[in-house]
C-alpha positions as CSV (number, residue, x, y, z in Angstrom):
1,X,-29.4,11.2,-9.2
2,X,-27.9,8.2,-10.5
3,X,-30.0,5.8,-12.5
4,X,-29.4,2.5,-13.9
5,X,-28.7,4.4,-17.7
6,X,-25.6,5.9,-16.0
7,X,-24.4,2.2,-14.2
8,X,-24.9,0.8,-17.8
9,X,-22.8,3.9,-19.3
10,X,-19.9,3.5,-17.0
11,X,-19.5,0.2,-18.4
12,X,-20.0,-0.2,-21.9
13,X,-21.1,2.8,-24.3
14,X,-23.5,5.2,-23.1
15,X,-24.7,5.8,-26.8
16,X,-26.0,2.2,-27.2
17,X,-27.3,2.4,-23.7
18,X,-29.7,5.5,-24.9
19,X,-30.3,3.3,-28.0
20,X,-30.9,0.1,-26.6
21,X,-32.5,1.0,-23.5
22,X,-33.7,4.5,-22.7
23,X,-36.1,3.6,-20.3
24,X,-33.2,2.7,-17.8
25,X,-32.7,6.9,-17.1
26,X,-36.1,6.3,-15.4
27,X,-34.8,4.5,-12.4
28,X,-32.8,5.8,-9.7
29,X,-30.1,4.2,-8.1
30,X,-30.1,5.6,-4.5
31,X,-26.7,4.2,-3.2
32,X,-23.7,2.2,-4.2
33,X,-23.0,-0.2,-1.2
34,X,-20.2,-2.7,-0.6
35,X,-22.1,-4.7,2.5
36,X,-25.1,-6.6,2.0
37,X,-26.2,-5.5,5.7
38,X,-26.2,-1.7,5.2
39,X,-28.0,-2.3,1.8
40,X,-31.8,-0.2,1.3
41,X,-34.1,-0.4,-1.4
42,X,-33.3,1.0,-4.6
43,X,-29.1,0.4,-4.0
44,X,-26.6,-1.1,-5.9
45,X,-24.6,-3.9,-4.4
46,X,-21.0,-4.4,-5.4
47,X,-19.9,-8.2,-4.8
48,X,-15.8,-7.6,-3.6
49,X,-14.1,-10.8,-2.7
50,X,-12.1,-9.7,0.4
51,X,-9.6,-11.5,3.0
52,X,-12.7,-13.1,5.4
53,X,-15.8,-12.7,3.5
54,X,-16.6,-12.7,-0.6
55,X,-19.4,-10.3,-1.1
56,X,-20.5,-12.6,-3.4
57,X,-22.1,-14.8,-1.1
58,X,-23.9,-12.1,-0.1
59,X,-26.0,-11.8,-3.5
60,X,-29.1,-12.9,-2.0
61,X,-29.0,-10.8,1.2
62,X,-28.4,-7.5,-0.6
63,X,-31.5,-8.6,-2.7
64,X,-33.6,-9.4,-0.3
65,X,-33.1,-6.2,1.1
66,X,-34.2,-4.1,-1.8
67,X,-31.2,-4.0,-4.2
68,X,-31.8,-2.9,-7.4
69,X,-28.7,-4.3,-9.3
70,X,-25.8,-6.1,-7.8
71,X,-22.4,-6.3,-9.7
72,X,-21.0,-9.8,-9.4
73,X,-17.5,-11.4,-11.5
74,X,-18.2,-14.5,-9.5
75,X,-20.0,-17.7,-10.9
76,X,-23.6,-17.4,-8.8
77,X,-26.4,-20.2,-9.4
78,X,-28.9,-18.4,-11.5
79,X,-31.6,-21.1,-9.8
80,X,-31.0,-19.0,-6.7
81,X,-32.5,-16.0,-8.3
82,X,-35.0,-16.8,-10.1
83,X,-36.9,-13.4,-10.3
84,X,-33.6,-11.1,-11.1
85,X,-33.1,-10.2,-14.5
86,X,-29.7,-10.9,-15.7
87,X,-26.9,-9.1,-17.5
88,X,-24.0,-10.3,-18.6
89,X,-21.5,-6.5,-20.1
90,X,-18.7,-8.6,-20.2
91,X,-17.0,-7.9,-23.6
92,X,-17.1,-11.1,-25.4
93,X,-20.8,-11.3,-24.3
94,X,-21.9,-7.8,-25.6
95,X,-20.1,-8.6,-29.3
96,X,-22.4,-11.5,-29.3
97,X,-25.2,-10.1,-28.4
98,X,-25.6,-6.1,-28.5
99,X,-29.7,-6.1,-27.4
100,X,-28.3,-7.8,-24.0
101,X,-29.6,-4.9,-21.8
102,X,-33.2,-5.1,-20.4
103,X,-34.8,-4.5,-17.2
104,X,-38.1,-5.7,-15.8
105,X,-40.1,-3.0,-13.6
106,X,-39.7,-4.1,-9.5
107,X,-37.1,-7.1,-11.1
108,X,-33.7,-6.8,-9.2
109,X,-30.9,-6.6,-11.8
110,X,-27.4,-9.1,-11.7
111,X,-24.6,-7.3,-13.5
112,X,-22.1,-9.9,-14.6
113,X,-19.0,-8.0,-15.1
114,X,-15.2,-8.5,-15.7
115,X,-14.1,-7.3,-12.3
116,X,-16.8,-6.1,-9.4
117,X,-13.9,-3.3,-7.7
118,X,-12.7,-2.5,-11.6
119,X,-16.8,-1.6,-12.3
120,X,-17.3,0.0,-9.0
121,X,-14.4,2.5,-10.2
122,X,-15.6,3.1,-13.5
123,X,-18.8,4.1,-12.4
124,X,-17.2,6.2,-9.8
125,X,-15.2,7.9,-12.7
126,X,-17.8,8.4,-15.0
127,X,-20.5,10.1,-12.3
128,X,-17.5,12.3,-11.1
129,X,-17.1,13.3,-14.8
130,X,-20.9,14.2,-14.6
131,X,-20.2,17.2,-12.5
132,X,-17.5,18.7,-14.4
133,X,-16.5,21.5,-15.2
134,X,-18.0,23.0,-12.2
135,X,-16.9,20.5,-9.2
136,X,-13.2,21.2,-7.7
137,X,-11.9,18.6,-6.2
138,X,-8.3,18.7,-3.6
139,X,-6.2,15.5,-3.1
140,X,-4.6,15.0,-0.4
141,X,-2.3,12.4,0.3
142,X,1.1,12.6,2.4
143,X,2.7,9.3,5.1
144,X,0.9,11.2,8.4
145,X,-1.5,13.8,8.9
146,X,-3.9,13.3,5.8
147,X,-7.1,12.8,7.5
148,X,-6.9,16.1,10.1
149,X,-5.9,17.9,7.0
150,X,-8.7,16.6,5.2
151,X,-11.4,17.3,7.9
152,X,-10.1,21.2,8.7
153,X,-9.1,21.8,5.0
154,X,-13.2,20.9,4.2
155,X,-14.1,22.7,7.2
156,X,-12.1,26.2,5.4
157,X,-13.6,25.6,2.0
158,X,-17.3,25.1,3.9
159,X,-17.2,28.5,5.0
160,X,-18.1,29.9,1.6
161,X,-18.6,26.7,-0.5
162,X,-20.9,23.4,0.0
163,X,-17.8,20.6,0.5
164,X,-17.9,17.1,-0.3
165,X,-15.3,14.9,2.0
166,X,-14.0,12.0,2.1
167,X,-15.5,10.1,5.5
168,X,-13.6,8.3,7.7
169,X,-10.6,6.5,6.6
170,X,-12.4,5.9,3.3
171,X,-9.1,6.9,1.2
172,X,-8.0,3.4,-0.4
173,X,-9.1,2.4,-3.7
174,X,-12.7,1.3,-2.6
175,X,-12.9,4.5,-0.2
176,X,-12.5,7.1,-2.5
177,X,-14.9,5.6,-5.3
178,X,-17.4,5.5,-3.0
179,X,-16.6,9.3,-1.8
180,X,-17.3,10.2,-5.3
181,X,-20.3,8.0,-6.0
182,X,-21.8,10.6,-2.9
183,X,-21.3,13.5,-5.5
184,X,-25.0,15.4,-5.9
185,X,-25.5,18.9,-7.9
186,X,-25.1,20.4,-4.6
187,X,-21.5,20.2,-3.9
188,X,-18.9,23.0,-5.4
189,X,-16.3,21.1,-3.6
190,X,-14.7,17.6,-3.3
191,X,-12.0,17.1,-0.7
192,X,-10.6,13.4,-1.0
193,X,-7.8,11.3,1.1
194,X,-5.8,9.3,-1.0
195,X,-3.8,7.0,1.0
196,X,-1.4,4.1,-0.7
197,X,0.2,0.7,-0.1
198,X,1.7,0.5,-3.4
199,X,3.2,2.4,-6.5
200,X,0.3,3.6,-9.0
201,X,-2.5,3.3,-6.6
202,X,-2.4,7.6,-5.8
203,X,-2.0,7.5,-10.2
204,X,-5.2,6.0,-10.1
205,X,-7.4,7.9,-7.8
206,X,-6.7,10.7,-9.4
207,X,-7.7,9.5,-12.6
208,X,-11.1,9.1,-10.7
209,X,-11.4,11.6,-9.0
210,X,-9.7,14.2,-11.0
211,X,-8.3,16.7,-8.5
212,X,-7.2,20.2,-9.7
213,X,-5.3,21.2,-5.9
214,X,-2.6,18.2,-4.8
215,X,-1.8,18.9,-1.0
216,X,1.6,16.9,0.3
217,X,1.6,16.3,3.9
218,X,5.3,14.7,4.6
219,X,7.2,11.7,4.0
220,X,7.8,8.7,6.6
221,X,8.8,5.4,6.9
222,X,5.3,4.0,6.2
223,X,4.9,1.1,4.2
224,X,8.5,0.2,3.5
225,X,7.7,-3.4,3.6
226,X,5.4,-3.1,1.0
227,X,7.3,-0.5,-1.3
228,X,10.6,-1.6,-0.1
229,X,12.6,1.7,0.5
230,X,11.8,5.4,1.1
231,X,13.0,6.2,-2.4
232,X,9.5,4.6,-3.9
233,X,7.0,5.9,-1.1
234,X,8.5,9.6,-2.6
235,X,7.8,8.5,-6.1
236,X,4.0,6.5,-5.1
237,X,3.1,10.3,-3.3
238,X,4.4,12.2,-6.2
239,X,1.9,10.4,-8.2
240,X,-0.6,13.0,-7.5
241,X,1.6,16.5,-8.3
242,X,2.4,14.9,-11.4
243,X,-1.6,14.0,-11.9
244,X,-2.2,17.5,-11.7
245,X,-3.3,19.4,-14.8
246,X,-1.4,23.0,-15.6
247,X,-3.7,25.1,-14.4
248,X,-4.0,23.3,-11.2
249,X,-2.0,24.1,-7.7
250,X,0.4,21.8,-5.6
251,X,0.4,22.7,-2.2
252,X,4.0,21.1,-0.9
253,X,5.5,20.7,2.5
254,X,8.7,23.1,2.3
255,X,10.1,21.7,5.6
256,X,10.4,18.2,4.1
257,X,12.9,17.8,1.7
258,X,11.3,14.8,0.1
259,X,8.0,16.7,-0.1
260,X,9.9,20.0,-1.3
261,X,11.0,18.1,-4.1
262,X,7.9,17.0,-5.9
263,X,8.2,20.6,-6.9
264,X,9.9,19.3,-10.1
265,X,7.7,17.0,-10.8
266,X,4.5,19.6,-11.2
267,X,2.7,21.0,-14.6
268,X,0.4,22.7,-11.9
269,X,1.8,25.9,-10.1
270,X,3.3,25.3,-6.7
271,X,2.5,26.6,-3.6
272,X,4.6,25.9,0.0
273,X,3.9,25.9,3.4
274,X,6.5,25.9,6.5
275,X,7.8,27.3,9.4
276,X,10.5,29.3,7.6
277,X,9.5,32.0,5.6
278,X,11.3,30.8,2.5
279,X,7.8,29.2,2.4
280,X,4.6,30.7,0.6
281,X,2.8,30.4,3.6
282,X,4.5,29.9,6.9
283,X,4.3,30.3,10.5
284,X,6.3,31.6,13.9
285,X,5.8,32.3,17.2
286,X,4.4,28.7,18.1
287,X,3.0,27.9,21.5
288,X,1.1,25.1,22.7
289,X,-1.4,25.2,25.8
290,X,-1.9,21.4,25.5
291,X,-5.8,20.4,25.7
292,X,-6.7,24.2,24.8
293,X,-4.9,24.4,21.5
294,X,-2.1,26.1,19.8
295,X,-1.3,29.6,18.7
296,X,1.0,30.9,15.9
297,X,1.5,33.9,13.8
298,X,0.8,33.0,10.0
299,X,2.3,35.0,7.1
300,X,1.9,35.3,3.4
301,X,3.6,37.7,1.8
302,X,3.6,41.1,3.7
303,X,0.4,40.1,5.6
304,X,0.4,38.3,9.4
305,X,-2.1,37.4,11.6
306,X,-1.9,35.8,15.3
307,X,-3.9,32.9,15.4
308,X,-4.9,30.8,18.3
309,X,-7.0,27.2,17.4
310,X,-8.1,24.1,19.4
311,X,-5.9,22.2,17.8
312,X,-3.9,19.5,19.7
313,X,-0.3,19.8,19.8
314,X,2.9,22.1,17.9
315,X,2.8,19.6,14.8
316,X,-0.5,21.0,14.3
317,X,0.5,24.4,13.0
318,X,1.3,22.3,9.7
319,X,-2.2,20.9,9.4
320,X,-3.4,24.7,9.9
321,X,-0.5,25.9,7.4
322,X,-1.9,23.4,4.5
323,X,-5.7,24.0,4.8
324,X,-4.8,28.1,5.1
325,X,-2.9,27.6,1.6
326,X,-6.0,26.1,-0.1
327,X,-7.8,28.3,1.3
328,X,-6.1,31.1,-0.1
329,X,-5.7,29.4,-3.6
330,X,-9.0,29.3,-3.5
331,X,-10.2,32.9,-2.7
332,X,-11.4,33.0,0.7
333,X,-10.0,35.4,3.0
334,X,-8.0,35.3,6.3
335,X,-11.1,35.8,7.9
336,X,-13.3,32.9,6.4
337,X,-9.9,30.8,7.2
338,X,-10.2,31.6,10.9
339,X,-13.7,30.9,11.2
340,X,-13.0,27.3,9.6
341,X,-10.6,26.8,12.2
342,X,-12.7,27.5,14.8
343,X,-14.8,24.9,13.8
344,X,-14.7,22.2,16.8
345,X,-11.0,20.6,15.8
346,X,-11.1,17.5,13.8
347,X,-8.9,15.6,16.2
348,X,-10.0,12.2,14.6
349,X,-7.0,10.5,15.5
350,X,-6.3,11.4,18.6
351,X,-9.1,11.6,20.8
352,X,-9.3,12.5,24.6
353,X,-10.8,10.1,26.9
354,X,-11.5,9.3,30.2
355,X,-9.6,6.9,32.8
356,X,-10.0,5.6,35.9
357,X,-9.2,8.0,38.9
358,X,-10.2,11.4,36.4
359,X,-7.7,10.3,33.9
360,X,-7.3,11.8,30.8
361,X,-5.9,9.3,28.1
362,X,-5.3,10.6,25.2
363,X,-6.6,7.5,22.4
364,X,-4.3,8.5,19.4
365,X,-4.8,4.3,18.4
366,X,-5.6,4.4,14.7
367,X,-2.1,3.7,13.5
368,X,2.0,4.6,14.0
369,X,5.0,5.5,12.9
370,X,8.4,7.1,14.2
371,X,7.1,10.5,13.6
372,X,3.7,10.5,14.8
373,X,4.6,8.6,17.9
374,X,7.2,11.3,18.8
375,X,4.6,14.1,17.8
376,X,2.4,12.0,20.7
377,X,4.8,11.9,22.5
378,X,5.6,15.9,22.2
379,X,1.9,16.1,22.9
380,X,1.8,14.3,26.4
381,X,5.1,17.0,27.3
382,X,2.8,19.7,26.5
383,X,0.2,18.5,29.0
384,X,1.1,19.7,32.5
385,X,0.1,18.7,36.0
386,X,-0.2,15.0,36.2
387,X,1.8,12.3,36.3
388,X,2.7,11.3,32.0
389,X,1.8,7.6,31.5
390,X,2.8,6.3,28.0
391,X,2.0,3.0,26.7
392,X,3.4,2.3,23.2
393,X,3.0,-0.7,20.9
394,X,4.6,-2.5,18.0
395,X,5.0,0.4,15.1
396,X,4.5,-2.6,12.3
397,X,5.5,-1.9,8.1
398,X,8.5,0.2,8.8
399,X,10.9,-2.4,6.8
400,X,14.4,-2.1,8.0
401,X,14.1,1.3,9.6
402,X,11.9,-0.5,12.4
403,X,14.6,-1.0,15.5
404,X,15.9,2.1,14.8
405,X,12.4,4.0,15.0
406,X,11.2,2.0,18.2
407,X,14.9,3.1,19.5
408,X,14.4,6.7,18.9
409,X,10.4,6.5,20.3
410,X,11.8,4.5,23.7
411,X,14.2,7.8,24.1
412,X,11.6,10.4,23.8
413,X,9.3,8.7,25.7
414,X,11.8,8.2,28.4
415,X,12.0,12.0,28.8
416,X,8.6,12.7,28.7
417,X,7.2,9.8,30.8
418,X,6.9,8.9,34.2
419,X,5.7,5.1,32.8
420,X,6.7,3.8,30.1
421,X,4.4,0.5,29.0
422,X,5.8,-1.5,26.0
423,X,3.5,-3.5,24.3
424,X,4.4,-6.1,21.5
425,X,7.2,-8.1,20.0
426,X,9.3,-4.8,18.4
427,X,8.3,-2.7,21.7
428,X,10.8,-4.2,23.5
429,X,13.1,-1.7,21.8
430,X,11.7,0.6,23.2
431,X,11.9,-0.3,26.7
432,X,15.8,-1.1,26.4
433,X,16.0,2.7,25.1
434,X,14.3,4.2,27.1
435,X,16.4,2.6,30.2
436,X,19.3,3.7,27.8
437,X,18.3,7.0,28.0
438,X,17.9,7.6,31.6
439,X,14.3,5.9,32.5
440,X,13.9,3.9,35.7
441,X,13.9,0.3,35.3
442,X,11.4,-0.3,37.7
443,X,9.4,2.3,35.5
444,X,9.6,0.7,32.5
445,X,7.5,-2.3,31.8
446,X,7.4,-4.5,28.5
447,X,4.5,-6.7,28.2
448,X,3.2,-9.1,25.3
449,X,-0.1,-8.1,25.1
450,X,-3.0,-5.7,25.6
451,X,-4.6,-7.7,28.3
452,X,-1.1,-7.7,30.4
453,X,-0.9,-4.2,29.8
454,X,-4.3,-3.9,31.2
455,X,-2.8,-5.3,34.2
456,X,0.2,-3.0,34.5
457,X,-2.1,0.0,34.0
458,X,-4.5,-1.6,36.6
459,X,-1.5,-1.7,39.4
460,X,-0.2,1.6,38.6
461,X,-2.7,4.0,38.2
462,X,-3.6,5.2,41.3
463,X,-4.1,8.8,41.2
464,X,-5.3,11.8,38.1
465,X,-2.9,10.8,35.5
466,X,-2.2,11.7,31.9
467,X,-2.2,8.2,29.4
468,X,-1.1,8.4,26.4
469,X,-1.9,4.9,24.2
470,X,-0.2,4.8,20.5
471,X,0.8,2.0,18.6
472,X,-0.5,0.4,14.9
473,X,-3.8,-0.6,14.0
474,X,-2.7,-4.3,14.2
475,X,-1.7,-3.8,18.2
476,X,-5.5,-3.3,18.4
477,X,-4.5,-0.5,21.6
478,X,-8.3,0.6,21.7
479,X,-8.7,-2.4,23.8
480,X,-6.5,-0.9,26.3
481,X,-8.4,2.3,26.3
482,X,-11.7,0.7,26.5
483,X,-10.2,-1.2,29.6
484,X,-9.5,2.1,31.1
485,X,-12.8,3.1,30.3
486,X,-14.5,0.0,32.2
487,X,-12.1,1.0,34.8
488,X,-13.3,4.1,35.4
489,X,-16.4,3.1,35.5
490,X,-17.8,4.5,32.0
491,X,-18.9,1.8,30.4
């Protein structure tokens, strides 16, 4: 368990810690929390300044909740705390005074240090380090598809090995320390997301976390206003092949060129995954039975197997292609791979939902780009029966590719749409291509907002239907499907 000795280590020398104060190994530190309200007794409170709220004027909450320690950067009234003992492992204060480390027993301890997310990562670093050389740890990182690739690659590897993952959309560079602050004896394995906004953020999670697999999912136009051209979203992914050490494995998308290419860029061994069989891995014979999964023939060599998994969707048979290929890289047979398919599919985002007149609206809501949109999209084709309802928001970050994405959406959703609803300022693109490619006008609507969308959806559906709602995590579209929710009377 972590103890105080190890927050100390993770910041200055551990070997003056023992010196100075061996006593600290005797107190546990039970979890490493970021807000004040989820904070038990015996935690350590990390004091971020964020965009709303600064943690750090949350100091006294997370104490009176228990908190052990709290790291703060922050100046914090020390009359405001007059019972916490206080530690100041900045380095100009520990070269002026090296007996700076005490603790009181049933004191709570403030940790002044140079950075609070800089401390919470060096801590992360040096407990991950803890486990080695037994832990194994995957990254995975990739523009779409990282978190169902994370959830069925760790459901694979649980079959045969006790798995650590990443939970949630905990991937960005608080995330994934805290992932590996969760790190206990118990785990074998450590699957982690690593998303990115900008260059040298992947570089450093792996420094953290260490990973010895590197899985690719694919390249998209993600984040180009932040990173400015596809050209650097390539080289901010690559970051992670190149972290890998020589006797690790890169697991690479061969059906995307960009992806394919990081090949070059690897120390480890490289292993591919497709649908041709140039691949390592690769599969054929796709179909797609809509809500009741996908089947596929997967081969590796000179064996195949027919598979059939509730997974949602053809675009699917990648996610099963990568976690297949760690699985196999690390030992587990064909058999312990089915079986960790067959686990209920982790369809995180894109859940099925009810509607109003037995609806099914499919909530795929978290985020958006040109390519998941159309794999939606491909998704609401594959769903037969019911009249196809799509209502599509602002696909927000894409740079200057951003018309020409919400052009190419609008077409595929004219074809694969009764309805088209266009919701936002850059939707309206949409709706002039999907008329352009052949949809009704009185069918297609473009709306400002989720509340007149609401409206729209209130007028039109009128009998079982099929809803598809996609569009960035700024559109804030779950509001829509919680409005079909009320009106079906399930809330």
């Amino acid at each position: 368990m972590l103890t105080l000795a190890d927050v100390f280590a993770s910041l200055i020398d551990k070997g003056l810690v023992d010196r100075l104060a061996p006593e600290l190994a005797n107190y546990p530190v039970h979890e490493v929390v970021i807000d004040s309200r989820k904070v038990l007794r015996g935690d350590l409170f990390v004091a971020l300044p964020g965009e709303k709220v600064n943690g750090h004027d949350f100091v006294g909450h997370a104490l009176g909740r228990g908190a052990i320690a709290v790291f703060v950067h922050e100046d914090i009234a020390r009359d405001d705390f007059p019972d916490a003992v206080w530690v100041d492992v900045r380095q100009a204060a520990m070269n002026a005074r090296t007996d700076a480390i005490s603790y009181r027993e049933g004191a709570s301890l403030i940790i002044r240090v140079n950075d609070t997310l800089d401390a919470l990562q060096r801590l992360s670093a040096y407990w991950r380090d803890r486990f080695s050389p037994g832990l194994r740890v995957v990254g995975i990182t990739g523009s779409i598809g990282k978190t169902t690739t994370k959830e069925l690659t760790a459901q694979v590897l649980s079959k045969r090995y006790r798995v650590l993952k990443s939970e949630g959309n905990q991937n960005n560079e608080i995330g994934v320390p805290l992932t590996l602050l969760k790190l206990t004896p118990e785990y074998e394995y450590a699957v982690i997301e690593m998303g990115m906004y900008t260059r040298g953020e992947i570089a450093l999670f792996a420094s953290l976390a260490k990973p010895h697999i590197g899985v690719v999912t694919m390249i998209a136009h993600i984040h180009l206003e932040r990173l400015g051209s596809l050209e650097n979203i390539v080289l901010a992914k690559t970051e992670l092949v190149e972290a890998l050490p020589a006797d690790g494995v890169a697991i690479l998308n061969d059906d995307d060129e960009y992806v394919r290419a990081m090949a070059s860029a690897a120390k480890a061994r490289v292993m591919t995954y497709g649908l041709t069989p140039r691949a390592d891995i690769w599969a054929d014979e796709i179909a797609s039975y809509g809500l009741d999964g996908i089947s596929f023939r997967i081969h590796q060599g000179a064996q195949s197997f027919p598979m059939r998994v509730p997974l949602l969707g053809r675009h699917s048979v990648h996610t099963a292609l990568r976690a297949a290929a760690v699985g196999r890289v690390e030992g587990l047979t064909w058999e312990e791979i089915l079986e960790g398919f067959l686990t209920p599919a982790p369809q995180l985002r894109l859940a099925v939902a009810g509607g109003p007149f037995g609806s099914l609206v499919l909530d795929d809501t978290y985020n958006a780009s040109e390519e998941s949109t159309l794999a939606a999209l491909n998704l609401l084709e594959e769903i037969n029966g019911s009249p196809h309802i799509a209502v599509l928001g602002d696909m927000l970050e894409l740079g200057d590719a951003e018309e020409q994405a919400h052009r190419n959406v609008g077409c595929r959703a004219a074809l694969v749409a009764r309805d088209v609803i266009c919701v936002g300022q850059r939707a309206r693109w949409i709706a002039e291509e999907a008329i352009a490619c052949g949809a009704a006008e009185q069918h297609v609507r473009h709306v400002e907002d989720n509340a007149a969308a609401l409206a729209v959806l209130r007028e039109l559906v009128r009998e079982k239907s099929v809803i598809l709602v996609k569009g960035s995590r700024g559109m804030r579209m779950e509001e829509i499907v919680n409005g079909l929710a009320e009106m079906a009377g399930l809330v």
